[in-house]
Steps between C-alpha positions, in 0.01 A plus 500: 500500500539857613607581113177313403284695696648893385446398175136406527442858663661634286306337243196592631607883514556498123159305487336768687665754351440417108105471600542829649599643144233273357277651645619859455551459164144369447345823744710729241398349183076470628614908555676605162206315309242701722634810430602424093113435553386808629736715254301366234212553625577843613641543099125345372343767707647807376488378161162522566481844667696605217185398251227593721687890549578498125071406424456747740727765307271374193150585619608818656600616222219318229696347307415179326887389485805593717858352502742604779799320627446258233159397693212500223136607576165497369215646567172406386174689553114455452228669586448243830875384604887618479745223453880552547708222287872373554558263260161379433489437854205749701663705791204707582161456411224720635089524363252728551186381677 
């Protein structure tokens, strides 16, 4: 009976003990995927400080094109409005009033 009754708490430590990791394991993968998150994110942003210095490089220095660091811009210009291109995709857009 005695016997019986070390194994069952021992049992229950290994129990106990396996949710334990369960749950450590799942607290530690919710926290690698939040920070493979925010590395991305952190990537997508200076991707995009990269294109809005590189327009700014552009209309300092009026040019209608400018390729650095493999990064392609265009400017275009009217008489009412400067638009700064990426890709066919507006960065900067500003009009006169």
């Amino acid at each position: 009976m005695e016997k019986l009754r070390k194994q069952r708490i021992e049992a229950s430590i290994l129990l106990e003990a396996l949710l334990a990791l369960a749950v450590f394991s799942l607290i530690a993968g919710l926290i690698l995927e939040e920070i493979r998150l925010s590395r991305k994110e952190q990537v997508r942003l200076l991707e995009q400080e990269e294109l809005l210095r590189a327009g700014q490089m552009a209309l300092q220095s009026n040019q209608d094109r400018l390729e650095i660091n493999g990064v392609v811009i265009q400017v275009k210009r009217s008489s009412q409005a400067i638009g700064v291109y990426h890709q066919g995709e507006e960065l900067i857009h500003v009009e006169k009033k």
